[in-house]
C-alpha positions in Angstrom: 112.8 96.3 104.4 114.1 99.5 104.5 116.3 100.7 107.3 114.0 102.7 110.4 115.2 106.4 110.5 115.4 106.0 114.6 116.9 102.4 115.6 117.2 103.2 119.8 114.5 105.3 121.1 116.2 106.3 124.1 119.8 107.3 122.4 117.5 109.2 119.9 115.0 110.8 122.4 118.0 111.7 124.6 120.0 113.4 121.7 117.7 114.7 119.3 117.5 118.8 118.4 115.5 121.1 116.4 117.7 124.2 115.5 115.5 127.2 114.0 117.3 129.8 112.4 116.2 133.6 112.3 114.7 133.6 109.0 113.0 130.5 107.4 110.9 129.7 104.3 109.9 126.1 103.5 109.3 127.1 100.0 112.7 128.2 99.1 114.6 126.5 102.3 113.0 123.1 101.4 111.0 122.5 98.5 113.5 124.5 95.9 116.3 122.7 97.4 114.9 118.9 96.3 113.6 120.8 93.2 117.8 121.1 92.3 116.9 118.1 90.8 114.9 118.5 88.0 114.0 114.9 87.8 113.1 114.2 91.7 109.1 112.9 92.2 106.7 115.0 94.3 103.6 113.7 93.7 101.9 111.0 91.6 98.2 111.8 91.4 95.1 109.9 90.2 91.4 110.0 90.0 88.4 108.2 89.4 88.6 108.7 85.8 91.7 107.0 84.6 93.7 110.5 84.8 97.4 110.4 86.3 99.4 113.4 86.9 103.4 113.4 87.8 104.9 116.7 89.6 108.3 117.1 90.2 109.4 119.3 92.8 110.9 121.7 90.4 107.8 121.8 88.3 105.6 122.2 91.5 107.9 125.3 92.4 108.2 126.7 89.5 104.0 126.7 89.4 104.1 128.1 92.7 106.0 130.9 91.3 103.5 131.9 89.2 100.7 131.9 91.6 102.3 133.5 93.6 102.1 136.5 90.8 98.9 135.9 90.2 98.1 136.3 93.9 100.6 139.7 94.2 98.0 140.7 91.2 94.9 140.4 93.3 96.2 142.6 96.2 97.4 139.6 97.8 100.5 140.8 100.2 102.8 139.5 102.9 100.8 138.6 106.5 97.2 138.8 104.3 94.9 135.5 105.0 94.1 133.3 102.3 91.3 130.7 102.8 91.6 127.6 100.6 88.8 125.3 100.0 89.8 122.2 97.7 89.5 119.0 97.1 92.9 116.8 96.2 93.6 119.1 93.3 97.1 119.8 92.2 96.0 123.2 92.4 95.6 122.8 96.3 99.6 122.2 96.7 100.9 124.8 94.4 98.5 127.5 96.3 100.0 126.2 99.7 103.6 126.6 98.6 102.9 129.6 96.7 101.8 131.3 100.2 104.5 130.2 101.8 106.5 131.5 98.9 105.5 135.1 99.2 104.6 135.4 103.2 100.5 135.1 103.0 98.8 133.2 105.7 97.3 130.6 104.2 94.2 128.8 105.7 93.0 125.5 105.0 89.0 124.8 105.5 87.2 121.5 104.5 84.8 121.5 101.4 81.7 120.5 104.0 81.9 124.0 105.3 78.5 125.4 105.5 77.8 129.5 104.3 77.9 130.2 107.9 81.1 128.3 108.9 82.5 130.2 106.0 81.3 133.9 106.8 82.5 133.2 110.6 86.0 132.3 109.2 86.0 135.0 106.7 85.5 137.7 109.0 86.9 136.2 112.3 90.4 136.4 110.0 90.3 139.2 108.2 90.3 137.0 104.9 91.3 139.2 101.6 91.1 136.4 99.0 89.0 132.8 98.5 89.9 130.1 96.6 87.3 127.3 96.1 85.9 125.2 93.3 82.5 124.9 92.1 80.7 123.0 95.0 81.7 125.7 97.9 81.1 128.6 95.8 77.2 129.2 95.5 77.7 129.4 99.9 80.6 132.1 99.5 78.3 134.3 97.2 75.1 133.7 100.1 76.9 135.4 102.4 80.2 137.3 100.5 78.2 140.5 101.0 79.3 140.3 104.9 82.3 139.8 104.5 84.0 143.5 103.4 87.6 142.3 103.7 87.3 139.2 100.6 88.5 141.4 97.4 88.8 138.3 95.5 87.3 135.5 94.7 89.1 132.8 92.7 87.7 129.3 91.4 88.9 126.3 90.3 87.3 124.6 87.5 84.4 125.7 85.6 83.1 129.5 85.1 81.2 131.6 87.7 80.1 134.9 87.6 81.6 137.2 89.8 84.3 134.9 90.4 88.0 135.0 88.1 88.7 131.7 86.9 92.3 130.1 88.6 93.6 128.8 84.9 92.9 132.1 83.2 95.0 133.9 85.7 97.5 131.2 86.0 98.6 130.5 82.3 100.0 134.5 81.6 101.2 134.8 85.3 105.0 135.7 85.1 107.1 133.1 85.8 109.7 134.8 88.2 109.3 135.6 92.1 111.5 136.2 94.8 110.8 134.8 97.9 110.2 136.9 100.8 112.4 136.4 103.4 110.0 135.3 106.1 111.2 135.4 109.8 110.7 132.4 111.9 107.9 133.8 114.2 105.9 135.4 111.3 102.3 133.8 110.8 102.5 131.1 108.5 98.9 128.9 108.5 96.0 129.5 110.3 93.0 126.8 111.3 90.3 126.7 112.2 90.2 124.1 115.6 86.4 123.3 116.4 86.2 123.1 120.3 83.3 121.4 122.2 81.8 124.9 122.4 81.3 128.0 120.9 83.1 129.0 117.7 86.4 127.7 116.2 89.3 129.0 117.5 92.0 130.3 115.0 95.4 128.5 115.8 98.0 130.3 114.2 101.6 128.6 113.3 104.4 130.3 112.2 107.2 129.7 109.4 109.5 127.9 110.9 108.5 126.0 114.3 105.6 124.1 112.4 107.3 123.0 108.8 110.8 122.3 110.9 108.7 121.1 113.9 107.1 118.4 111.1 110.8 116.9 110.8 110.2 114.6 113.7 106.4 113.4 111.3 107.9 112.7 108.5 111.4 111.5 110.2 109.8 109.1 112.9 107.0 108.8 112.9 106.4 108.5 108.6 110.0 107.0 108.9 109.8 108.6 105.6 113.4 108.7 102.8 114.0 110.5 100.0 112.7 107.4 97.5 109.6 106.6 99.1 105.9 107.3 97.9 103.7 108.5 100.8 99.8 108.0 100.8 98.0 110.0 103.0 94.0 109.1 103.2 93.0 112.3 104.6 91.0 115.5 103.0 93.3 118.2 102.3 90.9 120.5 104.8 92.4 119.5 107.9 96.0 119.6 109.9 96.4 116.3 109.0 97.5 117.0 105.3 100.0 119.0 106.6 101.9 116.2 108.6 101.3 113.8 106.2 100.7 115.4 102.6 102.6 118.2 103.1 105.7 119.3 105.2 106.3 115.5 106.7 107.1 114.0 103.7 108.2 116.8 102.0 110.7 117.9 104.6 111.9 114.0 103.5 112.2 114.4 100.1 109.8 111.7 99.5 107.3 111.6 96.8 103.4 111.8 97.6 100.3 109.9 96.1 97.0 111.9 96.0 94.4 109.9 94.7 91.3 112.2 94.2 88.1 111.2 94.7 84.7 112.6 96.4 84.5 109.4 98.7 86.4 106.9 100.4 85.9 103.4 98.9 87.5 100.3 100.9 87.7 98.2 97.4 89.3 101.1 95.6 91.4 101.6 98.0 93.1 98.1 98.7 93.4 98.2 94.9 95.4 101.2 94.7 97.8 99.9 97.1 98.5 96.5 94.9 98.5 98.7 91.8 100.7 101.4 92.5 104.3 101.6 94.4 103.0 102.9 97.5 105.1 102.4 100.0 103.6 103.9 103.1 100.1 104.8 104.4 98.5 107.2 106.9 95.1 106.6 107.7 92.5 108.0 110.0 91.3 105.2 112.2 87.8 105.2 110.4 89.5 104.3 107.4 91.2 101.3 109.1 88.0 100.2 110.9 86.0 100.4 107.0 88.9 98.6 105.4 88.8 95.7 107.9 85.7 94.6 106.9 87.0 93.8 103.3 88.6 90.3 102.8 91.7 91.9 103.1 93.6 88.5 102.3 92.2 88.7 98.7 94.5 91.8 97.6 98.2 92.4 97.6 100.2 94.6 99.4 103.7 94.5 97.4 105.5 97.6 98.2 103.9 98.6 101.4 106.2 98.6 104.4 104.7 101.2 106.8 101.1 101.9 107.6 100.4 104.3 110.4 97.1 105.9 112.2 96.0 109.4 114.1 93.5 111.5 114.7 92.1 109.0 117.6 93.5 105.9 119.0 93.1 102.9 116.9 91.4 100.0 118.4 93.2 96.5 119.1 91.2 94.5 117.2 91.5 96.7 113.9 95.2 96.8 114.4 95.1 92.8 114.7 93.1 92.3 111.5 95.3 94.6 109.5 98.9 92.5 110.4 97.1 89.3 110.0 96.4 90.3 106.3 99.1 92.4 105.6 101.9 91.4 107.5 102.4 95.4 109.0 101.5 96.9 112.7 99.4 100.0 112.0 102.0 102.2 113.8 99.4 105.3 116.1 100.3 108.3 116.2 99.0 111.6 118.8 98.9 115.3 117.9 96.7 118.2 117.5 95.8 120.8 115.0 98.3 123.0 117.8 101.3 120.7 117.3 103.4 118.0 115.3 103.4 114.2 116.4 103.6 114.4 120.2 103.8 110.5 120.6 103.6 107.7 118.9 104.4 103.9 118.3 107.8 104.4 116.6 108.9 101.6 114.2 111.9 101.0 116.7 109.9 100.2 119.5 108.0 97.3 120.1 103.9 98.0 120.0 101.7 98.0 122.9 98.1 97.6 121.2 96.0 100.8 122.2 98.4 102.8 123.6 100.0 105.9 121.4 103.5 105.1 121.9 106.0 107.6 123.9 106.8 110.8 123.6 108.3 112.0 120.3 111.9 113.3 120.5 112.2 116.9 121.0 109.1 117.2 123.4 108.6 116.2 127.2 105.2 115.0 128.0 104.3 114.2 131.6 101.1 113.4 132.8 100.5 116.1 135.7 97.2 116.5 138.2 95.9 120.2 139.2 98.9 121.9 140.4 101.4 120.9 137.4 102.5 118.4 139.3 103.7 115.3 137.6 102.0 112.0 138.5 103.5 108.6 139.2 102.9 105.7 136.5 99.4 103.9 136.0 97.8 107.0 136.9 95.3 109.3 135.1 95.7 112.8 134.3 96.5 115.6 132.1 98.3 115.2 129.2 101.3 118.1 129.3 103.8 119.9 127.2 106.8 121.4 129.1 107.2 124.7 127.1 109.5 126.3 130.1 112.7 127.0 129.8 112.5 126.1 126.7 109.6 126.2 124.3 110.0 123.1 121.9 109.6 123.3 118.4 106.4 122.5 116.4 104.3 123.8 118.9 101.9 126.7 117.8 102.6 130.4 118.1 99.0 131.5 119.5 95.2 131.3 119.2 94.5 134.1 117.1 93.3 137.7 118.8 92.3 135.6 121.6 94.8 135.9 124.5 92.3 134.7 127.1 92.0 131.2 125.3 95.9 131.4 124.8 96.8 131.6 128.7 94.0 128.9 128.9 96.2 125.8 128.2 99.5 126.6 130.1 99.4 125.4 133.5 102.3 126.3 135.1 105.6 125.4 133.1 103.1 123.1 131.0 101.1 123.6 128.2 97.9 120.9 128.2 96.5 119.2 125.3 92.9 119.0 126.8 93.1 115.1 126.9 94.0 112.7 129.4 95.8 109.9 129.6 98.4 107.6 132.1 102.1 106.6 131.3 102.6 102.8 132.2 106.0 102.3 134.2 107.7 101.9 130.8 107.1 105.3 129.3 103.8 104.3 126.9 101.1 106.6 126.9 97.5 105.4 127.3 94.7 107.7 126.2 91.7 107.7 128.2 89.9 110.3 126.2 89.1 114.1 125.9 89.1 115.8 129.9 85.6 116.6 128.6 84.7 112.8 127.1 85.2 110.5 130.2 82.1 109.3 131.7 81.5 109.2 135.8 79.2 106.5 136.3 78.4 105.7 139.6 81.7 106.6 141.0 83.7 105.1 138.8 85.4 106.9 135.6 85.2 105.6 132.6 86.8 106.3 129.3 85.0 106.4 126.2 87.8 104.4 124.0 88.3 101.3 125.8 84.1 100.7 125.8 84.0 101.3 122.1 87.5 99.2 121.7 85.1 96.4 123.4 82.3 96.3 121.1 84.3 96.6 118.2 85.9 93.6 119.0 82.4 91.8 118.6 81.7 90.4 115.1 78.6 92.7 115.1 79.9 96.2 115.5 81.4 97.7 112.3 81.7 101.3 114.4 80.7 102.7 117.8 80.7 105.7 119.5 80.5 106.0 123.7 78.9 108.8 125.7 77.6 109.9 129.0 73.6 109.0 129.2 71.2 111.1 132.0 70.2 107.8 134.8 68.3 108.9 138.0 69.8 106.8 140.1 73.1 106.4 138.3 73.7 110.4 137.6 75.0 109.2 134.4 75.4 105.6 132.9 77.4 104.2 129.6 75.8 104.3 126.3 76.8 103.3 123.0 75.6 103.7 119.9 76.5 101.0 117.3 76.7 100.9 113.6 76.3 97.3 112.5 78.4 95.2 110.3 76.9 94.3 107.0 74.7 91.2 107.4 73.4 91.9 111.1 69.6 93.6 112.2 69.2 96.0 115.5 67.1 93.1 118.0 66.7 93.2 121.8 68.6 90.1 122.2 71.1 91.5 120.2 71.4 94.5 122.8 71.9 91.4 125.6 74.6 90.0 123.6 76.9 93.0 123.0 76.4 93.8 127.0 77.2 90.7 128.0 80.3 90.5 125.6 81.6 93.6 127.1 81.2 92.9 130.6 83.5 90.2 129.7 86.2 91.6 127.9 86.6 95.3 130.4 85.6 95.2 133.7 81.2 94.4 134.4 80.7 97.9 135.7 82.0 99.3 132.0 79.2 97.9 130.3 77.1 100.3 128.3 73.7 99.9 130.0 72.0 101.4 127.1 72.4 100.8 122.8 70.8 102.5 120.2 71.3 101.0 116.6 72.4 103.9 114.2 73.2 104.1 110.6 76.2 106.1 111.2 78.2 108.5 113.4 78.6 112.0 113.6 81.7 112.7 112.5 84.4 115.8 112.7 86.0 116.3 108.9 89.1 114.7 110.3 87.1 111.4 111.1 86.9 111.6 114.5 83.8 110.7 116.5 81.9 114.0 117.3 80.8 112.5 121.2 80.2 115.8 121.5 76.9 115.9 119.4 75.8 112.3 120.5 76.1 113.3 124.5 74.4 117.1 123.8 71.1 114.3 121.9 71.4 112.9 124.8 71.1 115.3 128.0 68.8 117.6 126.3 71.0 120.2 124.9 69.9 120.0 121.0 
């Protein structure tokens, strides 16, 4: 076993700093320092087909270089957006770092955008250039007539008309660039952050706070050195790849896996990880739930020494299954698309099973009510940021040309997540879901997670999602809708069962009164449960 990066918690917590300097450039502050050298491993990446690309870091710079002369070609110039639309292509990384390189704003999007999702973000941002392969394409053209600002449209792959193909502008791309000097508050990346309501907002980072800010990721949290080989399950369209497939490991020096591939397949995965010397693994917690219903205990784990989870909190039971087979605590992990890891279940500190760990060092999180103020242990509330004195880093700049949204999360000295949670009298935080998620039933509140955490536990229930149902007399009663495991029908006593088991396991008045069998869940691209879409089908509102 490898040594952790933080032993004491406290000590670290108590001592650790972020310095920013004036001016900062991942590419050239980071990236072409590990590419000194020449032989140190980036990425090892695979596909479906038997094809296996190395990429050093000096190879992945100096390709960067170029694109970011091919880019300068197109009109491309400092503080311009550039939306990105890949799969896990190399291309993907060298287009991020190339962006970096020469001061565009780069914006990530997922490739199950739809032609309006894309038109929104196109002219919401200002976007001057597209890059995208041949499945997102034929929606750019249904609606690039909209969207005055795109003066270039690049693809990846095959031949389109109107569209300049990537490797044709690549190969005689000049192989020199300087890289602008950015300043640490210029815009960096851009997302797109879908809310409950209305349209995305654009959450805008900046050079330095956000790749220094992912320092404490790929330090802590990853627990990440310089000769490790990081895989991160998630599509390259979210924040996610850049905590985990981007500036967390790379701020580490360790090498990352990409396997690309249009699906995610449990088999294929647990293979991967006896094949190939992976030595860590981020996960969202619908990948975990999928690959516990393997036989996990018929495949080998032999490098793997560190497996952690985010994007929601990972149930009990999953985390359970996983050690039993594998010998490794899935280690959770809390954020947003606005910051780096807030919290989580640090290596060093002993796991409490459903809760996201404590605060990550650098950042002070206090659950606070109304007022700001801060709230005594076991209780629910607010889950806050102090950004006053002193704004910590990895925390994001603004929401884009929207001030009023902006002023909307500071309360006070605080700046609020939008999710609530308690701190037990040790410091561990507890999520009890979105403010806008948790269910008032009769009086009581209830939190989606622990309901859903319930079921799950039962042999029956591969997935499960919990919302707010309309109840005359109730106002509004628990229900959850329930993918089944493989092997188990939808029946009536079935329904009796999985009430009964959860009135058990949580307290009786938990119980989800109603269950509707589904096929599956409506998800967000990041893999969270859209509640959301499932409580709107319910009350009427779609």
């Amino acid at each position: 076993m490898a040594q952790h990066n933080m032993t004491d918690y406290d000590k670290t917590y108590a001592e650790f700093k972020l310095e920013v300097p004036e001016y900062f450039n991942f590419a050239r502050d980071v990236l072409d320092k590990w590419a000194s050298d020449p032989g140190k491993l980036a990425m090892w990446w695979i596909d479906d087909y038997g094809n296996e690309i190395k990429k050093t870091f000096k190879e992945l710079c100096d390709d960067s270089r170029k694109v970011c002369n091919m880019l300068s070609a197109q009109g491309v110039k400092k503080g311009d957006v550039v939306i990105i639309i890949l799969p896990r292509l190399i291309e993907w990384w060298a287009l991020n770092i190339a962006c970096l390189r020469m001061g565009a704003v780069v914006s990530p999007g997922t490739t199950q955008l739809t032609a309006k999702d894309l038109m929104y973000r196109f002219q919401a941002s200002d976007a001057v250039c597209v890059i995208t392969d041949n499945a997102l394409a034929p929606k750019v053209d249904e609606v690039i007539a909209q969207c005055p600002t795109v003066k270039s449209r690049i693809i990846v792959g095959e031949n389109r008309d109107g569209w300049l193909n990537y490797a044709d502008l690549f190969a005689p791309a000049p192989e020199q660039f300087e890289t602008v000097n950015t300043r640490s508050d210029d815009n960096a990346i851009l997302y797109f952050t879908s809310g409950t309501t209305g349209y995305p907002k654009m959450t805008v980072h900046t050079h330095a706070s956000y790749p220094i800010g992912h320092k404490i990721t790929g330090t802590f949290w990853l627990d990440l050195g310089p000769d490790d080989l990081h895989w991160n399950l998630s599509d390259t369209g979210w924040a996610k790849a850049a905590w985990s497939s981007f500036f967390g490991p790379w701020n580490m020096g360790a090498a990352i896996f990409v396997h690309h591939s249009l699906r995610f397949d449990t088999k294929k995965t647990l293979e991967i990880l006896g094949k190939y010397p992976i030595t860590t693994m981020c996960g969202a917690p619908t990948n975990y739930r999928m690959l516990v219903l393997e036989d996990l205990k018929a495949y080998k784990y032999p490098t793997l020494r560190h497996c952690v989870g985010a994007g929601e909190p990972l149930n009990p039971e999953v985390i359970d299954t996983w050690k039993e087979a594998t010998g490794l605590t899935i280690r959770d992990g809390y954020g947003q698309t606005e910051t780096v890891c807030l919290a989580g279940s640090y290596p060093c500190i002993e796991p409490r099973f459903g809760s996201m760990g404590k605060p990550s060092p650098g950042f002070d999180i206090q659950i606070i009510d109304e007022d700001g103020n801060i709230l005594p242990s076991d209780t629910e509330g607010d889950i806050a940021i102090r950004v006053k004195p002193v704004r910590p880093v990895g925390l994001f700049k603004e929401y884009w040309k929207n001030p009023e949204k902006t002023a909307g999360v500071y309360r006070g000295d605080w700046y609020l997540t939008g999710d609530r949670a308690y701190k037990d009298k040790d410091g561990y935080l507890w999520f009890v879901g979105r403010a806008d998620d948790v269910i008032l039933a009769a009086g009581y509140r209830i939190g989606p997670f622990e309901v859903e955490s319930s079921l799950l536990e039962h042999d029956a229930v591969a997935e499960s999602a919990v919302v707010s149902s309309p109840d005359e007399l109730r106002g509004e009663v628990v229900k959850a809708f329930v993918v089944l495991a493989p092997g188990y029908t939808p029946s009536d006593e079935l329904v009796k069962e999985l009430q009964e088991y959860v009135k058990r396991v949580t307290a009786p008045y938990k119980y989800p009164r109603k269950i509707e069998f589904v096929e599956s869940l409506p998800k967000t691209v990041s893999g969270k449960i859209r509640r959301i879409e499932l409580r709107e089908r319910e009350w009427g509102k779609k």
